[in-house]
N, C-alpha and C positions, 0 to 999 in steps of 0.2 A: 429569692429562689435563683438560684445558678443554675446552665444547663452547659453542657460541655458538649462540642462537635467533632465530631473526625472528620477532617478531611482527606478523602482518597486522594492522593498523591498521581498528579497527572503524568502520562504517562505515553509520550510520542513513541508512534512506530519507528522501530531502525530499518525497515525496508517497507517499500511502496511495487506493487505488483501492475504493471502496465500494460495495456493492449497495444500492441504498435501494427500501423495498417499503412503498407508503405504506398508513395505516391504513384498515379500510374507514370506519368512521365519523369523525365530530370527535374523538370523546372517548379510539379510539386512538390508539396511538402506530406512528411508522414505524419500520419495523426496518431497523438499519444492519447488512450482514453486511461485513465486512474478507475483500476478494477478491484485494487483489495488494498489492503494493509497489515506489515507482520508484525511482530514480536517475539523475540527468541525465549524459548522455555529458559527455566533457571537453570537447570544442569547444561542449557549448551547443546542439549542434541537434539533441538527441531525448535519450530516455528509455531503459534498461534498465531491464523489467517483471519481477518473479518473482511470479507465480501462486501461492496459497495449496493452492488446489484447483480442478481443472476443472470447472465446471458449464456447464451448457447457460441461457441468460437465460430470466430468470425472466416471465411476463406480466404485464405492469401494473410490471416493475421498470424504475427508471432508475440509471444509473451515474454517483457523483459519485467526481470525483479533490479530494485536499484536500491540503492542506501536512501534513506530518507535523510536531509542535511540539515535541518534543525534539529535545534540543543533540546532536549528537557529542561522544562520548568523545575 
């Protein structure tokens, strides 16, 4: 008996969505927390988001989207 498998073809996100919450002084640092992850639809005109976790924005936080720099598998 043979059984044959698909495997889904993994699949890194090209952009990583970030909470940046800047230091209060010079000397600290800002904290990046990793809030989502996208993926560009096929036609090219938008993103599928998957959320890490829900949180309510933070005060004083901004949201930066970045490339994500690893290769796909």
């Amino acid at each position: 008996m043979t059984t044959t498998t698909t495997e889904k073809k993994k699949s890194f996100p090209t952009y990583k969505l970030y909470r940046v919450v800047k230091g209060r002084t010079k000397e600290d640092k800002s904290i990046w927390t990793e809030v989502a992850a996208c993926w560009p639809h096929k036609d090219g005109s938008g993103f599928n988001v998957k959320f890490k976790f829900n949180e309510a924005p933070a005060v004083g936080a901004e949201y930066v989207m970045r490339r994500d720099t690893r290769t796909s598998a």
